[in-house]
N, C-alpha and C positions, 0 to 999 in steps of 0.2 A: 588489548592484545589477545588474540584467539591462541588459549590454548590445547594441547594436545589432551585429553584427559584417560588417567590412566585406567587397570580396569573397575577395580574399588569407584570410582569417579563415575562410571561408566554406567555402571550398575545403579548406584545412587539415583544418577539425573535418570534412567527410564524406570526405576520405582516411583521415581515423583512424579512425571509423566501420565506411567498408569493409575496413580494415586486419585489421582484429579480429573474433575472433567473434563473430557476432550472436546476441544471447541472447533470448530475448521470454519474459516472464512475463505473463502472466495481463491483467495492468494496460496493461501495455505492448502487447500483441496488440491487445487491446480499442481503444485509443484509435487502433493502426493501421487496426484495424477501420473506427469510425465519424469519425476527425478525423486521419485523417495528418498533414495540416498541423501540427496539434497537437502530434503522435507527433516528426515532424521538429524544431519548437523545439525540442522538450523534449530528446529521447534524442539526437540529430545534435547540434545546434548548444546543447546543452547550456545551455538555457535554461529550466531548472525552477526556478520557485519552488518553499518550504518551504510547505506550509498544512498547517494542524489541522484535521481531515475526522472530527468526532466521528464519523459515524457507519462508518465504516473502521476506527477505532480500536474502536470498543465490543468488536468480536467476540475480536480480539488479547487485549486486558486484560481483559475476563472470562476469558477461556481462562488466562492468566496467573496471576490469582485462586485459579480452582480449582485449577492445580497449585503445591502449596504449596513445590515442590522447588524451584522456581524462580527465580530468584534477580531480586527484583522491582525492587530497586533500581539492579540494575545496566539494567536496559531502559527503566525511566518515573522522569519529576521531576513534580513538582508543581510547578506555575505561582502565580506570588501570588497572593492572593485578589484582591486590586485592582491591575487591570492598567492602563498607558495606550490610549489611543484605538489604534483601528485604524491612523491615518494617523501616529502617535507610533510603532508598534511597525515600522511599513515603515520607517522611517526612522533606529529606534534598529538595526534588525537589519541595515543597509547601515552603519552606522559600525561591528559589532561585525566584519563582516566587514573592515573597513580596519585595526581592532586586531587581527585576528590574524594578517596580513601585515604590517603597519608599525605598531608596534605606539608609541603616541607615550606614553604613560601611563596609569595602570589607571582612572582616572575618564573620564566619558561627558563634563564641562567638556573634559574636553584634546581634546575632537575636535571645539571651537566652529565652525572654517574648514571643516571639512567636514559637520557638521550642516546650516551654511547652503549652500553648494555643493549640498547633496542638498535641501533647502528650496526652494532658486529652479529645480530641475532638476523638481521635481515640483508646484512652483504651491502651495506650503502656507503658510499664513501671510501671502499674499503683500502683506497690508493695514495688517501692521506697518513701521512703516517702522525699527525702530529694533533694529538688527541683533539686541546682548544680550536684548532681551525674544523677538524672533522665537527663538533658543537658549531662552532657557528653558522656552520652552511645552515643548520637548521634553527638556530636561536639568531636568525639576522634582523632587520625590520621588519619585513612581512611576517616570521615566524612569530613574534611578537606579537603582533597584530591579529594576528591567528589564534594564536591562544590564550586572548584578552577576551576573542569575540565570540570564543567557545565557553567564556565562563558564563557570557551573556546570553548566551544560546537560550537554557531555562526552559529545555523539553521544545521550546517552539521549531517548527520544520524550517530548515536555510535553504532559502531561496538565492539566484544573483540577479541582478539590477536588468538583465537581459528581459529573462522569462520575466518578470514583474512588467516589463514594458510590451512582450508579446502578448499575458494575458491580458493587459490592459488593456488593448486595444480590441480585443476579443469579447471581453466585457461588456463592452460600449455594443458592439457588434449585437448582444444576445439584447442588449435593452432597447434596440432601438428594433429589432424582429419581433413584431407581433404575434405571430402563430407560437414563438418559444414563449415570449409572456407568459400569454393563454395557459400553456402547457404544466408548467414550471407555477402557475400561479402565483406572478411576481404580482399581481394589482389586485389580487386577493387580501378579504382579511379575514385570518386565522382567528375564530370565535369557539373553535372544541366545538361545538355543537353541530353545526350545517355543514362548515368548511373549517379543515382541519389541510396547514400547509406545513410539511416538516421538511427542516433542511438540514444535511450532513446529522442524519438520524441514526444512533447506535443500536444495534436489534442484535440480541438475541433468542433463539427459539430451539429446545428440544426437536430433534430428529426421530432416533433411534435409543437403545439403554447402549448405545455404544460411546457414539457424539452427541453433540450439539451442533448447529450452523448458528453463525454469525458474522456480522455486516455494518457496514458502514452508507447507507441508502444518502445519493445526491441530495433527491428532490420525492418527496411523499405528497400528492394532492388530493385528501379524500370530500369526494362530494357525497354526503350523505342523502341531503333531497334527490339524486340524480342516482343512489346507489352506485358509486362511480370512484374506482381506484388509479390513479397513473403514478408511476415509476417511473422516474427520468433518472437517467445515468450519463452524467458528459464525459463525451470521450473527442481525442485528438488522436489524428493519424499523419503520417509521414507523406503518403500517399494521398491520392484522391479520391473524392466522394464516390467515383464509381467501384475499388475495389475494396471499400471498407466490409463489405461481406466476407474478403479472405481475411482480413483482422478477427472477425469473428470466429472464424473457426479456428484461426492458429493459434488466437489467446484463450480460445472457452470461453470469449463474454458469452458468449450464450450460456454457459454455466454460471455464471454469474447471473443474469436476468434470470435463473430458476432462483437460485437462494435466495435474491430478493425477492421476490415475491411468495416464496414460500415467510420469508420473516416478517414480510408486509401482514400476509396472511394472520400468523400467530398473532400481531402485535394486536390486529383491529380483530381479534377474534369476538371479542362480547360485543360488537355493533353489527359487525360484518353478517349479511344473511346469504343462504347461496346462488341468490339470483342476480346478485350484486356483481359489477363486470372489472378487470382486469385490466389495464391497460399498460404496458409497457416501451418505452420510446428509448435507444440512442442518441443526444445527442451531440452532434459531431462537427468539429471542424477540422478542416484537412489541411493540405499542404499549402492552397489558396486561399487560406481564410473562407473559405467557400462555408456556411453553416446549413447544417442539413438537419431534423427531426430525422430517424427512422424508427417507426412505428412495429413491432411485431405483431405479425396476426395471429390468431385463434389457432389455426391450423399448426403452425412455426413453433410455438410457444408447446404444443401437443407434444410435438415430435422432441423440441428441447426435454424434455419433462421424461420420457423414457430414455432417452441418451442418459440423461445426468442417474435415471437410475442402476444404470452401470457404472456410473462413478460412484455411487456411494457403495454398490458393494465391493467395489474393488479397496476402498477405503478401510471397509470394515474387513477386509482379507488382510491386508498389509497390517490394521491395528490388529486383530487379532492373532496371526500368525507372527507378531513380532518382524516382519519379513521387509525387509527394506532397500536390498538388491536393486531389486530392477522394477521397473512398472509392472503392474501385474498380468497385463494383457503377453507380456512374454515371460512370466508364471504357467502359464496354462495352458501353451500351446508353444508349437513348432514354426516360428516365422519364416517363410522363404520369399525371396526376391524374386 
């Protein structure tokens, strides 16, 4: 359950905030970018909810998919086929959080007083007058089942039976395309010396004495005899292969292809020499299963690279001024239509 925190509270969580390293990934920059506000709940007063964002997840678990080295079960579960309602699962997922701090006993019935407590706190039910029946809309079979399979959970990402069958098939898709092979250097063998293949690679790298950046990279393939870096990032779109450039720009991958390769950069920094070339790829599948490579060039990648250096001072504006309002770009200036 999110709650309101008072100012004592308030004050606390952005001392501890400022205390500590500020890290910004990709996700986190972004949302400082266009909804600080937002950025503020969430990362300061630590006010995230959990949501299942299918379409965030596709790229991860297809890339998961295809490498078969990877240990699948330890990252994703499977959600029941039949789940409770939307306002059932808010509500089983605030008593599951009460069972794993006070824990009263392993059934969803033993947490009757605070199912209704979170009941009258959220207005659900609230036509039932008759306490036991208002509990079991949410303590029914599924509810049950629901919060057996959250004990099962164990930090791994819940997926449903759906997406596991769409990226499956997507999967298959990427191994049987030659040129992603190549790319992705799935028939590679990773020796640390020559060739060096990293996948779903953790990176972080000092920025500034303000932040840090950090990241979470697809696919790393460094050819050392070739002096030769690629970035692959799989991404999925709604849409078709021809307007996934408006994706680009509505989400900031392109911001995102700068922090990676700036983190690429840091990590291979003792091998890396600067004649050594860059190479950065999208890859995508669309609405068609259609799969496409999109390659950034030199030129793209330039202009990326001064864009993002207006996002990071607008960054360090919003951290340093405390200022968390509005985006900064209407900090500074008079917007007219």
């Amino acid at each position: 359950m999110i709650k309101t925190n008072n100012s004592s509270d308030t004050q606390m969580l952005e001392a501890e905030f400022y205390s500590s390293e500020i890290k910004l990934s990709y996700s986190s920059l972004n949302k400082l970018l266009t909804a600080p506000s937002v950025y503020y709940k969430e990362y300061i007063l630590k006010q995230k909810e959990e949501t299942i964002a299918k379409y965030l997840l596709e790229g991860t678990l297809i890339h998961y998919l295809v490498l078969d080295g990877l240990d699948f079960d330890s990252k994703f579960i499977i959600a029941p086929n039949s789940l409770p309602s939307d306002n059932s699962i808010s509500v089983i997922k605030e008593v599951f959080e009460i069972y794993k701090s006070d824990n009263k006993g392993e059934d969803l019935q033993d947490y009757s007083s605070d199912i209704l407590d979170i009941l009258n706190e959220k207005k659900l039910h609230a036509r039932i007058k008759d306490d036991d029946k208002r509990v079991a809309k949410i303590a029914d079979i599924k509810g049950h089942d629901y919060f057996n399979f959250l004990k099962k959970q164990n930090g791994r990402t819940i997926i449903d039976a759906e997406l596991l069958d769409k990226c499956s098939k997507r999967a298959e898709i990427i191994k049987a395309d030659e040129n992603t092979r190549n790319l992705i250097g799935l028939d590679l063998i990773h020796d640390g010396t020559k060739i060096g293949v990293y996948n779903e690679i953790e990176l972080e790298a000092p920025y500034n004495d303000k932040f840090s950046l950090k990241g979470v990279l697809d696919n790393l393939v460094v050819d050392v005899v070739n002096q030769e870096i690629i970035i692959n990032d799989f991404k999925t779109t709604s849409k078709s292969l021809d307007r996934f450039s408006e994706s680009v720009d509505y989400y900031n991958y392109w911001l995102q292809a700068v922090i990676y390769i700036k983190l690429a950069q840091d990590f291979l920094s003792d091998v890396m020499l600067d004649q050594w070339t860059i190479k950065f790829n999208f890859i995508v599948f669309d609405r068609y299963d259609q799969l496409y490579s999109f390659g950034v060039s030199d030129n793209t990648l330039s202009e990326w690279n001064k864009k993002a250096l207006e996002v990071f001072k607008a960054a360090e504006y919003h951290i340093d001024n405390k200022e968390f309002k509005l985006p900064y770009k209407y900090t500074q200036n008079s917007i007219m239509l």
